[in-house]
C-alpha positions as CSV (number, residue, x, y, z in Angstrom):
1,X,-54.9,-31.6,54.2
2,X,-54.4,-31.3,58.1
3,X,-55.3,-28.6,60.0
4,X,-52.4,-26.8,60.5
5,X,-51.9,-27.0,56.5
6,X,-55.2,-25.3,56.2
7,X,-54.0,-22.6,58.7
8,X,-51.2,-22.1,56.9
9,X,-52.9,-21.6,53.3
10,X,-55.5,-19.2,55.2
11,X,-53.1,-17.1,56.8
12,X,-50.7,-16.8,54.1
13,X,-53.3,-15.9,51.5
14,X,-54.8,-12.8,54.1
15,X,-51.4,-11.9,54.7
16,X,-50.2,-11.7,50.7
17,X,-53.7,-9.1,50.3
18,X,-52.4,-7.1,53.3
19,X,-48.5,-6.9,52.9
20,X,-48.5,-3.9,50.5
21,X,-50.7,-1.7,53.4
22,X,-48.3,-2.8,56.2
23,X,-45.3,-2.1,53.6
24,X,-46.2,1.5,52.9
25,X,-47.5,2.5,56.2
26,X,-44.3,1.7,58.3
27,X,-42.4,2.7,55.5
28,X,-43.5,6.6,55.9
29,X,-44.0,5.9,59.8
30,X,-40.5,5.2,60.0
31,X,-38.9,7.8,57.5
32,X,-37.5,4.6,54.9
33,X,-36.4,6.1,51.4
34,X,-35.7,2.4,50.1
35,X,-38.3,-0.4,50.0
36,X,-39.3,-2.1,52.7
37,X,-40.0,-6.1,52.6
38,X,-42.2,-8.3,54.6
39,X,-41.7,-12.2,54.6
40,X,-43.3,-14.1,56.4
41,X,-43.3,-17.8,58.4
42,X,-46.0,-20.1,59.6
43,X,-44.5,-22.5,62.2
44,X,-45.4,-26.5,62.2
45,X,-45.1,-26.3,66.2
46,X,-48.7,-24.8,67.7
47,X,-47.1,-24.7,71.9
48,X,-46.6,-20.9,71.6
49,X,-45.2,-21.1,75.2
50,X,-42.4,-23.4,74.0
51,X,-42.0,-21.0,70.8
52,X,-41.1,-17.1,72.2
53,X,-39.6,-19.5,75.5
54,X,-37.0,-20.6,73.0
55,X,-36.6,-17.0,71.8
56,X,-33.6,-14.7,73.5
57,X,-34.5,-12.2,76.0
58,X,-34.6,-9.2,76.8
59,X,-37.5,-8.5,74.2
60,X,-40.1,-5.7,74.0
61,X,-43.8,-7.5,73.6
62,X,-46.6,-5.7,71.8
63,X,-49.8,-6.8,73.1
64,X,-53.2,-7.1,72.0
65,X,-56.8,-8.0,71.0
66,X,-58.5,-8.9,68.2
67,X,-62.1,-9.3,67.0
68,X,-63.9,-11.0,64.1
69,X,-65.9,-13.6,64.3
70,X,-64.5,-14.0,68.0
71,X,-61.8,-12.5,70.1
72,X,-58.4,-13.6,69.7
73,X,-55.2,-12.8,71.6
74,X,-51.8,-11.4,70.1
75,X,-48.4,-11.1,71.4
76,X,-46.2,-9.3,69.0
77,X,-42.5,-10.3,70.4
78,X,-39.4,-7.9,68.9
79,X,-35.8,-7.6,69.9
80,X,-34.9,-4.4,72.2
81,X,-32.4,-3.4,69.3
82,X,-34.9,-3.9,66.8
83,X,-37.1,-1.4,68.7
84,X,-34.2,1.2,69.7
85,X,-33.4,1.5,65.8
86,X,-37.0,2.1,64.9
87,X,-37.9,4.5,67.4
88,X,-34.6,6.4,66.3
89,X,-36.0,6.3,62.3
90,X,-39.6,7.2,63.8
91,X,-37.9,10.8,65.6
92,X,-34.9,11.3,63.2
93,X,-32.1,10.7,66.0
94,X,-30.0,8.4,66.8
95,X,-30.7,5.1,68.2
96,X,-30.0,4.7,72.1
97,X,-28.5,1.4,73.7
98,X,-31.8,0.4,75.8
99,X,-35.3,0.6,75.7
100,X,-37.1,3.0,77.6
101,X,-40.6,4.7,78.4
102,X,-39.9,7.3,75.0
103,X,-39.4,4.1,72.6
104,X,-42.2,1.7,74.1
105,X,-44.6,5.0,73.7
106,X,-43.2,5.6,70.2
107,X,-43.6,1.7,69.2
108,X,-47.0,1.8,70.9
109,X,-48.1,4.7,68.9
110,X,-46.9,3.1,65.6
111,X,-48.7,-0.1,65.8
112,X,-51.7,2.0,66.4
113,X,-50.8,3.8,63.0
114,X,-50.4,0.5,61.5
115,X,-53.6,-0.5,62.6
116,X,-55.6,1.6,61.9
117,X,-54.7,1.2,58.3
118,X,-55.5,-2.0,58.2
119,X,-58.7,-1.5,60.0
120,X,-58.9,1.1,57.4
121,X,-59.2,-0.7,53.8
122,X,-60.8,-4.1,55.9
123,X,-64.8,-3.2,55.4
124,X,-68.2,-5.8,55.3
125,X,-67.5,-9.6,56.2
126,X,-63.8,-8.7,56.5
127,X,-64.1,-5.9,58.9
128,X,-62.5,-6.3,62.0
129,X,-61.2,-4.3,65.0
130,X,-58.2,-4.0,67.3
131,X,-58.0,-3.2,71.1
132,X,-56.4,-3.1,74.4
133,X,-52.8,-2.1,72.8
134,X,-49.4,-2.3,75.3
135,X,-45.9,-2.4,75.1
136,X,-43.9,-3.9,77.7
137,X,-39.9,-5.0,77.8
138,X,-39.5,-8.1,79.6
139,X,-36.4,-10.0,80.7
140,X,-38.3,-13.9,80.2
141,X,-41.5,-15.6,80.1
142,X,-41.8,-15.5,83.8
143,X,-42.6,-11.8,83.6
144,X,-45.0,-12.3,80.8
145,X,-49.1,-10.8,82.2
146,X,-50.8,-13.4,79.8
147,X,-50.7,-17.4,79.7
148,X,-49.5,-18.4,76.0
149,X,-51.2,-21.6,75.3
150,X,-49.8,-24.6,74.9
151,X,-51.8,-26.3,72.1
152,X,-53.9,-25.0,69.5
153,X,-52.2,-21.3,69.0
154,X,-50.4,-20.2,65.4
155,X,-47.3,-18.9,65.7
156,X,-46.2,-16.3,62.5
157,X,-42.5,-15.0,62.6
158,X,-41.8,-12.2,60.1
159,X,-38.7,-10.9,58.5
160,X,-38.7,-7.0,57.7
161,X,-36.2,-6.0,55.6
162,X,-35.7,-1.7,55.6
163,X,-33.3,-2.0,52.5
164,X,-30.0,-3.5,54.0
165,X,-31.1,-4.0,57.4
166,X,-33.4,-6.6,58.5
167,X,-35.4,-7.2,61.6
168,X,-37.2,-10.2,62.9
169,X,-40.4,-10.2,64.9
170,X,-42.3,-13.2,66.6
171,X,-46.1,-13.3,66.0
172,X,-48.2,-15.5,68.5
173,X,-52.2,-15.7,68.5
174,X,-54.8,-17.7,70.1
175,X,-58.6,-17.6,70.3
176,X,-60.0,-16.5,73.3
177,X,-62.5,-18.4,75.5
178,X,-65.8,-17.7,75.4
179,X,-68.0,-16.8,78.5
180,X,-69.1,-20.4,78.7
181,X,-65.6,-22.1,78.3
182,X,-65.6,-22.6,75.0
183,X,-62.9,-22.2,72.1
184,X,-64.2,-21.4,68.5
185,X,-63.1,-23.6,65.7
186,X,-59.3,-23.4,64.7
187,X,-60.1,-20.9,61.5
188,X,-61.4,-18.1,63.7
189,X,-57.3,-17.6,64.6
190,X,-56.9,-16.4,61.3
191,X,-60.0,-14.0,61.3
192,X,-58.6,-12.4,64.0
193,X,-55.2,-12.2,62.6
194,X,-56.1,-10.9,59.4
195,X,-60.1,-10.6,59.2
196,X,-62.7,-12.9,58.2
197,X,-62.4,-14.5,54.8
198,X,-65.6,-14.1,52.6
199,X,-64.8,-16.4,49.5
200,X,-66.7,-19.2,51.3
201,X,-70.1,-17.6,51.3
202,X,-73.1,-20.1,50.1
203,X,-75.2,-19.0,46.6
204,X,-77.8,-17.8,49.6
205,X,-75.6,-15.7,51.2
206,X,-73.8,-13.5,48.3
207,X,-75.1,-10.6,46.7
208,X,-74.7,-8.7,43.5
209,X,-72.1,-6.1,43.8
210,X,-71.7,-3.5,41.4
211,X,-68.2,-1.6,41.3
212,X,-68.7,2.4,41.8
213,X,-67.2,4.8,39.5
214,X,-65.0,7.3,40.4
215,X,-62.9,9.5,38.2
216,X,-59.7,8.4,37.9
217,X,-57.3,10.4,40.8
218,X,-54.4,7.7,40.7
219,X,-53.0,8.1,37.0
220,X,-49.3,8.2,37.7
221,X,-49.1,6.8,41.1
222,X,-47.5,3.4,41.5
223,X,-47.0,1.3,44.5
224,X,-49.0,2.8,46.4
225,X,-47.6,6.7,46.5
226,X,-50.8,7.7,46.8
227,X,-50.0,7.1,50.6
228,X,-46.9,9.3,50.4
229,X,-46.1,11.4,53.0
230,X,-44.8,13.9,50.0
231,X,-48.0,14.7,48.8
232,X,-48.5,16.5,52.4
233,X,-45.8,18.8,52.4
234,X,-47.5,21.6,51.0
235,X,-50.3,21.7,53.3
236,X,-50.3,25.0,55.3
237,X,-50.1,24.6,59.5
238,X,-50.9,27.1,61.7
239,X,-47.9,28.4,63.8
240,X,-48.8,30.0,67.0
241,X,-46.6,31.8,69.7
242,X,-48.0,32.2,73.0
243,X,-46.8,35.1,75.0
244,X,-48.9,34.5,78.3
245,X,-52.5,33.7,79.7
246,X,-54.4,34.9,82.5
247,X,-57.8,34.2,84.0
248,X,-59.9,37.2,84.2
249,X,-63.5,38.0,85.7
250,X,-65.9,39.3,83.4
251,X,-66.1,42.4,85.4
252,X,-62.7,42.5,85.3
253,X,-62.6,42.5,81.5
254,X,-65.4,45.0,81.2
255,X,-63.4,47.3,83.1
256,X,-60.0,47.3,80.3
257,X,-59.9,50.4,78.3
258,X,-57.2,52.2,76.0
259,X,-54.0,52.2,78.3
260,X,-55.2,49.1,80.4
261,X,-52.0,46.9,81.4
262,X,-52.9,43.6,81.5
263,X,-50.6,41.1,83.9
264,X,-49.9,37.6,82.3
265,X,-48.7,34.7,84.6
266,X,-45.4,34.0,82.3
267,X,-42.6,35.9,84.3
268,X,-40.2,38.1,82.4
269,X,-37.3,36.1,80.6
270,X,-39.3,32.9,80.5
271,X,-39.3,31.3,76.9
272,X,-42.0,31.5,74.8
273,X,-44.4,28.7,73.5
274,X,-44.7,27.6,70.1
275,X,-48.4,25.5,68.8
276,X,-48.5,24.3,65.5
277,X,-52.1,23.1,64.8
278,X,-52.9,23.8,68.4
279,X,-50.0,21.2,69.7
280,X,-47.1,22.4,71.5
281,X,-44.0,21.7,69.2
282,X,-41.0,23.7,70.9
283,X,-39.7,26.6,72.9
284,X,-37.9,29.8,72.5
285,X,-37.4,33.5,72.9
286,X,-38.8,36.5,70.9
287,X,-36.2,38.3,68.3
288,X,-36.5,40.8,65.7
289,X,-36.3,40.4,61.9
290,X,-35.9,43.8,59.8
291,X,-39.3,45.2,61.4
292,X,-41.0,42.0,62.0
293,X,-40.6,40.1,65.2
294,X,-39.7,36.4,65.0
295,X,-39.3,33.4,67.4
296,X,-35.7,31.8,67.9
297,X,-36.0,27.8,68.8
298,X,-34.4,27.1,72.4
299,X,-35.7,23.6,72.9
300,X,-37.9,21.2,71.3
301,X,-40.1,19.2,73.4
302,X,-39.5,15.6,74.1
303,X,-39.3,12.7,71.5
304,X,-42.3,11.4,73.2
305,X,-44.0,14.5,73.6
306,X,-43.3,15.1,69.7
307,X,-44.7,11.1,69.2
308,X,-47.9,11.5,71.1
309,X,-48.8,14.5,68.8
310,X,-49.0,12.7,65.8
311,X,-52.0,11.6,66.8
């Protein structure tokens, strides 16, 4: 078996094991109902510059780093209308004819969602980590802020089907140098991709490893509903209306007594601030309810405003 064979049967193994995370997460990140599908590619040609050269630009790139066993580079590369119609699902609006700064921040803070996942159920010899995320659009390679390799890289292309519409993204990674030149072997690729792979241990190295018991929380959930966003909609937020804030010297406050007027900086007229959980969801202006005062929504803040808090 060549090397690129072995690749392939490494990578596609890691990738079966992690599908169903990736699956569910951008599933509830993206609002999907239906069932959403991930297939995926390994190309024979290893020039990654000749690869996402041949692919049709404009395209928004997703940048990052890996590390394992050593640090590997990734370029996730996605068609603008791809990310216009996922940023739309992401906000529950709909989608806009280009890409700006509010959909690269919105697709930026959805790979971090789907990362952390998978950061999240990869532990021991399999752990691995992600960093130095960016989104960028681009109009062709010659705007491109990294050098793609032109030997030795895996290049992964992945069809994601949200019921009856289907996207495909470009996946390109290649280990990193090492201070002293040096490229790790060919393997490592897929340890950054998808973590390390510990079913090659020697009889030295393994351990016994006893399973530990839990009572059984998941009778009933299938397909992994446990991760449902449904099963958050009765948790209680705090809703906060902010009238207006002032600094004031302790003197100052030492000094208020019954009939005190206190001056806040919010100038009559001005709408009123609404905090849920502390982070500022919309505007409006005060009304009354039978005897109970109330808040009437004027203006919700900005999609990316609204994307930035759901971290």
């Amino acid at each position: 078996m060549s090397d690129l064979d072995t690749l392939k049967t490494q990578f596609q193994s890691r990738f079966d094991a992690l599908q169903s995370v990736v699956a569910d997460t951008i599933k509830q990140i993206f609002q999907q109902e239906g069932d959403v599908t991930i297939e995926s590619t390994v190309s024979d040609d290893q020039n990654l510059s000749d690869q996402i050269g041949g692919e049709e630009f404009p395209r928004v790139l997703v940048s990052f780093t890996t590390k394992s066993n050593g640090n590997n580079q990734h370029i996730i590369s996605m068609e603008t209308a791809a990310v216009a119609q996922l940023y739309a699902w992401m906000i529950g609006a709909e989608p806009e004819e280009t890409v700006g700064d509010d959909q690269l921040e919105g697709l930026k803070e959805a790979a971090n969602q789907v990362f952390g996942q998978l950061t999240a159920v990869a532990d021991g010899e399999a752990a691995f980590t992600f960093d130095g995320l960016t989104t960028e659009l681009t109009n062709s390679t010659d705007d491109f802020s990294i050098s793609l390799p032109e030997e030795g890289g895996l290049g992964v292309s992945y069809s994601i089907a949200f019921g009856e519409t289907t996207f495909s993204f470009g996946h390109y990674s290649w280990e990193e140098e090492s201070a002293d030149g040096d490229v790790a072997e060919d393997e490592n690729i897929i340890d950054g991709v998808l973590g390390t792979d510990d079913l090659e241990l020697s009889e030295e190295e393994k351990v016994d490893i006893a399973p530990a018991e839990f009572d059984d929380f998941a009778a009933g959930a299938t397909n992994g509903q446990a991760r449902n966003m449904d099963m958050l909609l009765d948790v209680e937020l705090e809703v906060l209306v902010e009238l207006g804030k002032r600094p004031m010297k302790i003197q100052d406050v030492l000094k208020l007594g019954k009939g005190s007027v206190v001056e806040l900086e919010k100038n009559a007229g001005e709408p009123l601030e609404v905090f849920v959980n502390n982070r500022k969801l919309a505007e409006g202006e005060v009304v009354v309810v039978d005897d109970h005062f109330g808040i009437r929504i004027t203006q919700l803040v900005s999609p990316r405003e609204r994307i930035k808090n759901l971290g």
